[in-house]
Structures are given as structure tokens and as C-alpha cells.
TIMARLUM-157758 format. One line per field, with one value per residue: residue number from 1; z, x, y of N, C-alpha, C, O in turn; residue in three letters. Coordinates in steps of 0.2 Angstrom, whole numbers, plus 5000, padded with zeros to 4 digits. Layout:
N
seq [NUM|...]
n.up [Z|...]
n.east [X|...]
n.north [Y|...]
ca.up [Z|...]
ca.east [X|...]
ca.north [Y|...]
c.up [Z|...]
c.east [X|...]
c.north [Y|...]
o.up [Z|...]
o.east [X|...]
o.north [Y|...]
type [ala|...]
END
This chain:
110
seq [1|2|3|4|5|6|7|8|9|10|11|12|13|14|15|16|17|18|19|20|21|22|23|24|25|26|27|28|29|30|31|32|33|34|35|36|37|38|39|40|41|42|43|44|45|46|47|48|49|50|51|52|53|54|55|56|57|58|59|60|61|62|63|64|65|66|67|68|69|70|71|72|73|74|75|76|77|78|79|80|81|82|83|84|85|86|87|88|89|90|91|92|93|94|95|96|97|98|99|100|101|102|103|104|105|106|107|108|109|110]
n.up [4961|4955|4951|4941|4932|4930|4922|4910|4906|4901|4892|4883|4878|4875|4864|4855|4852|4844|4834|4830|4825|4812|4807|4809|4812|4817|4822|4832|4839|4845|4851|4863|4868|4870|4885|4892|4893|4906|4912|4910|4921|4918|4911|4897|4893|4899|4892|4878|4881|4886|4876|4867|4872|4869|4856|4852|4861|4849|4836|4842|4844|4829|4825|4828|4822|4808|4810|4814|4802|4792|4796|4797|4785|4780|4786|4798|4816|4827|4839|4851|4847|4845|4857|4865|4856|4862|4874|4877|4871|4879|4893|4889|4885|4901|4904|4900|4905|4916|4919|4921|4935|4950|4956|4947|4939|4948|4951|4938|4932|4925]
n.east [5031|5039|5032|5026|5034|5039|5026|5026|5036|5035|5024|5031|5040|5030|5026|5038|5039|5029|5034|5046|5039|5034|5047|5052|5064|5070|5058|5058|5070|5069|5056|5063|5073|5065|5062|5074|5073|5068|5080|5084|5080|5070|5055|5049|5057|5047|5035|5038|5040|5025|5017|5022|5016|5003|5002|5009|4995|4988|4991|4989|4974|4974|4980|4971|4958|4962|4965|4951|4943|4950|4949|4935|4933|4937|4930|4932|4934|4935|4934|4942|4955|4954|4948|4961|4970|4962|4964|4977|4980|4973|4979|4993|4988|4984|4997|5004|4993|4996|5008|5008|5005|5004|5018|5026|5026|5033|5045|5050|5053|5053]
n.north [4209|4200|4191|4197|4201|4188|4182|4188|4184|4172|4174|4179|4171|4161|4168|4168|4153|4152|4160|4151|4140|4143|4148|4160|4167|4180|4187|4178|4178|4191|4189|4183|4189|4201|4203|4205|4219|4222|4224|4237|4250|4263|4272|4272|4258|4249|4252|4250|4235|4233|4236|4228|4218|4218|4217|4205|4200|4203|4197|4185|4183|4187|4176|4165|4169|4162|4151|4147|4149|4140|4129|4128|4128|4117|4107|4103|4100|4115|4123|4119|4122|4134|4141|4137|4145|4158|4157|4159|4171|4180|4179|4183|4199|4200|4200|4210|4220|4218|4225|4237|4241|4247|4245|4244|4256|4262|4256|4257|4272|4289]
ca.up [4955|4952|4948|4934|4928|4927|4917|4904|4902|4898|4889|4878|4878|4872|4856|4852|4849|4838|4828|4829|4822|4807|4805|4807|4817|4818|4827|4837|4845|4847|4859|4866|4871|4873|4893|4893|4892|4912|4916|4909|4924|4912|4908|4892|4892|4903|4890|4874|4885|4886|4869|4863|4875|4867|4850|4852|4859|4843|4833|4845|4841|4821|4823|4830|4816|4803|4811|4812|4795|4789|4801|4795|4775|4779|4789|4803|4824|4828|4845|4856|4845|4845|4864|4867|4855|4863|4883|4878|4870|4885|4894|4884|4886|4907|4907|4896|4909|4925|4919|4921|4942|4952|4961|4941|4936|4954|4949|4931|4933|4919]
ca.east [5033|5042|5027|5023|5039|5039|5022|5026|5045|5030|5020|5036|5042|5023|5026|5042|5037|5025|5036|5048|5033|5033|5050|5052|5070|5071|5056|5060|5074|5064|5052|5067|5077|5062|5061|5081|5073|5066|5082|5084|5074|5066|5050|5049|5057|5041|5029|5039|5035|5018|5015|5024|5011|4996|5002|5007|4989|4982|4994|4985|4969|4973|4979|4964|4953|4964|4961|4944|4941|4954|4947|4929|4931|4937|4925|4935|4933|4938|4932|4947|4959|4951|4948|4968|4973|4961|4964|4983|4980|4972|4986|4996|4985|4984|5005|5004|4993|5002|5016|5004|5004|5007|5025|5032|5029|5038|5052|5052|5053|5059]
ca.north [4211|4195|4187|4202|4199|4181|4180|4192|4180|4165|4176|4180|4164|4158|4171|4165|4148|4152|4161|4148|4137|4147|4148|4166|4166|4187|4188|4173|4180|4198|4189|4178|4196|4207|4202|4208|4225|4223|4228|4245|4253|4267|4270|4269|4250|4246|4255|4246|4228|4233|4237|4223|4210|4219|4217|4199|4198|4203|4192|4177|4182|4185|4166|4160|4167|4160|4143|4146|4151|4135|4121|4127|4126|4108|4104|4098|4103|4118|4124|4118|4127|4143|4141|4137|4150|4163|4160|4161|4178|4185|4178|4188|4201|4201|4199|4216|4225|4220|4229|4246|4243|4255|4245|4242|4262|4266|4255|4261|4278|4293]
c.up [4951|4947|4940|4930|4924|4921|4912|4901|4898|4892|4880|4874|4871|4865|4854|4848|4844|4831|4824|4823|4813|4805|4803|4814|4819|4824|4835|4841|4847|4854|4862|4871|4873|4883|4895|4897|4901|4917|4915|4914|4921|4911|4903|4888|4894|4896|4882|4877|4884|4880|4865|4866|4871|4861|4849|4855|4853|4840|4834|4841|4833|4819|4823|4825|4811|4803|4811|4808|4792|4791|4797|4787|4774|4784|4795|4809|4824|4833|4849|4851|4847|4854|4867|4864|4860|4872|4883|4876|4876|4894|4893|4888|4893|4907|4905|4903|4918|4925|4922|4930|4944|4955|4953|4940|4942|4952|4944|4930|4925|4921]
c.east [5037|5037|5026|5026|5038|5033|5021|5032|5039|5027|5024|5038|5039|5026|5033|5042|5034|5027|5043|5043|5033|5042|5056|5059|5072|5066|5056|5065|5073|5061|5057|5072|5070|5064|5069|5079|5071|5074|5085|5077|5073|5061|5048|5052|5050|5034|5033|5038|5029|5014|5016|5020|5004|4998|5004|5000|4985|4984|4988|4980|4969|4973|4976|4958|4954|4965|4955|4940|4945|4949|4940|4928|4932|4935|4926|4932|4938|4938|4941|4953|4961|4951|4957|4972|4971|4962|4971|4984|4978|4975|4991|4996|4985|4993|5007|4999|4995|5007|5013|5002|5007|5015|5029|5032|5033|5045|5053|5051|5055|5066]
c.north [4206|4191|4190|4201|4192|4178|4184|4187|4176|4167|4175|4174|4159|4160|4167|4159|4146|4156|4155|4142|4139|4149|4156|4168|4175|4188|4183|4175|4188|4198|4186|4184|4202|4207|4204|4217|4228|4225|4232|4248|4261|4266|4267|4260|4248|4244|4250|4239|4228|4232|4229|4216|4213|4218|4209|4195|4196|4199|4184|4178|4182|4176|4162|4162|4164|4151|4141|4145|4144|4129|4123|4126|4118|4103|4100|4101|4107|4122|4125|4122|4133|4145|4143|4144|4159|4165|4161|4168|4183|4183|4184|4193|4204|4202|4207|4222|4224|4224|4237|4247|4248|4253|4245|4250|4264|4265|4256|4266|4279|4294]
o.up [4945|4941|4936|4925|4918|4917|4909|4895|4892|4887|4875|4868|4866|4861|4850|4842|4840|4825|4819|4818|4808|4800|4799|4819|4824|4829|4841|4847|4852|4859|4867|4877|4878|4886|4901|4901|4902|4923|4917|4913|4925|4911|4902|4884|4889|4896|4881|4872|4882|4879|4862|4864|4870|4860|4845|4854|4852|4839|4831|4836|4831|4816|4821|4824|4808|4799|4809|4808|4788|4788|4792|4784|4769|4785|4797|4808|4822|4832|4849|4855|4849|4856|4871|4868|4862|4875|4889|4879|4878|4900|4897|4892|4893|4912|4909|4905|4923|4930|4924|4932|4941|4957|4953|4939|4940|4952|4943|4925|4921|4917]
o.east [5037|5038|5025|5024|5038|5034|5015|5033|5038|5028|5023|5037|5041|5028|5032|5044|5035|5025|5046|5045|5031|5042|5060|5058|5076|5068|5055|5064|5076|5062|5053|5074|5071|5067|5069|5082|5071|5074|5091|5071|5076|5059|5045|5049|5047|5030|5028|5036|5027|5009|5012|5019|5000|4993|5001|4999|4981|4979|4985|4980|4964|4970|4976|4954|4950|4966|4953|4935|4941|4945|4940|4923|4930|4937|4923|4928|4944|4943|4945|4954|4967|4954|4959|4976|4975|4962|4973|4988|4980|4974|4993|5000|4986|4995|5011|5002|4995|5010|5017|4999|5010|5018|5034|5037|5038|5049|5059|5047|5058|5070]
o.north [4206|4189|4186|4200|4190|4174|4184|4186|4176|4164|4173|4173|4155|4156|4163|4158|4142|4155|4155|4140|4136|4152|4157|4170|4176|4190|4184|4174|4190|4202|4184|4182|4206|4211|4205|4219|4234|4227|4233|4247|4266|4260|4262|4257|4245|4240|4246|4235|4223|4229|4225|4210|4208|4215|4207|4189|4192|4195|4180|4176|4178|4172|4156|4158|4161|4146|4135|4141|4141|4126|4119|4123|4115|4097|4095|4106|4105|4126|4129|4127|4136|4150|4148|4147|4164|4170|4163|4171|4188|4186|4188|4194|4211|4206|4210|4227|4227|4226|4242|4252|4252|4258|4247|4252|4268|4269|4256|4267|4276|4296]
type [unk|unk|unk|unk|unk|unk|unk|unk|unk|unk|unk|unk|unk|unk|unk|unk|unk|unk|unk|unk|unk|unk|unk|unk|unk|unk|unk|unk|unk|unk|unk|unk|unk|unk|unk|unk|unk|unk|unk|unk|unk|unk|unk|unk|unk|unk|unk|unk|unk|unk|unk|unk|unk|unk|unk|unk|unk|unk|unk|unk|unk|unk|unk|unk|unk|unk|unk|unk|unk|unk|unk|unk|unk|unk|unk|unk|unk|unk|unk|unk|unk|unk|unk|unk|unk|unk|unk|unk|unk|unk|unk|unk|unk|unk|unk|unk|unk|unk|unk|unk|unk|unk|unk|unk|unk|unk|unk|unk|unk|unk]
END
């Protein structure tokens, strides 16, 4: 369980970054506090975690076509980007469905 925990903090972590990246200081401390919510043992904290790793998947993904589409109009390389952005989104992705084990619903019960 530690483990499931800990690569959702990363996961979080990850996002934050990127909206520090951007400048975006509200959701930056969003994904910086989401990981707080593991210790409200409740389901519904678990099930708002989970959502919120699928939904900064998607984010990854949107950001890796909007480099695909940029890098390509300027004729630069864009492979390795796209790769980085997309194996951290299913990252992401994987930290969001560990939370759905059968030991994380036992300890986050209703």
C-alpha cells in the first residue's frame, strides 16, 4: 500500500511541476495538497484521488499533442518529447488505477 501511495505523491508531484511551469500557482498547490487527502480514510477521498490521476492523465496527453502539433509546424524533432510526455501520463494513469486495489478500498472504507 505504501508503494500505491507513494507513486500517486510522484504522480502529483509530476503535475504540479508542470503547472508551476506555466505559472499557474492555484493548481500548483491543488496537486501539492491533493496527496493530504490519503489521510481522510473515506471512500470518497480515495475515489476524488483517483479521478484527479485520470484527469491529470488527460491534461498529459492534451500536452503532448499541443507539442506535436507546435514542434511539427516548425519543423523541429518531436518524437522524444511526445514519448516523455506520453510514458509520464500513463504513469499518471497506472498511480490512478492502483488506488482501485482490493487493500486501498478495505482501508478506505464508507
Amino acid at each position: 500500500m505504501t508503494l500505491r501511495i507513494s507513486l500517486y505523491v510522484i504522480a502529483a508531484w509530476l503535475m504540479g511541476a508542470h503547472f508551476l511551469r506555466g505559472n499557474d500557482w492555484l493548481l500548483l498547490g491543488l496537486c501539492v495538497a491533493a496527496p493530504l487527502l490519503f489521510l481522510y480514510k473515506s471512500r470518497w477521498s480515495l475515489i476524488v484521488l483517483q479521478a484527479a490521476a485520470y484527469l491529470a492523465s488527460a491534461i498529459w496527453l492534451a500536452t503532448a499533442l499541443e507539442l506535436l502539433q507546435f514542434r511539427q509546424q516548425l519543423g523541429r524533432p518531436w518524437a522524444l518529447g511526445v514519448t516523455i510526455l506520453a510514458v509520464v501520463a500513463l504513469f499518471t494513469l497506472l498511480a490512478g488505477a492502483l488506488l482501485n486495489a482490493r487493500c486501498m478500498r478495505e482501508r478506505y472504507r464508507f
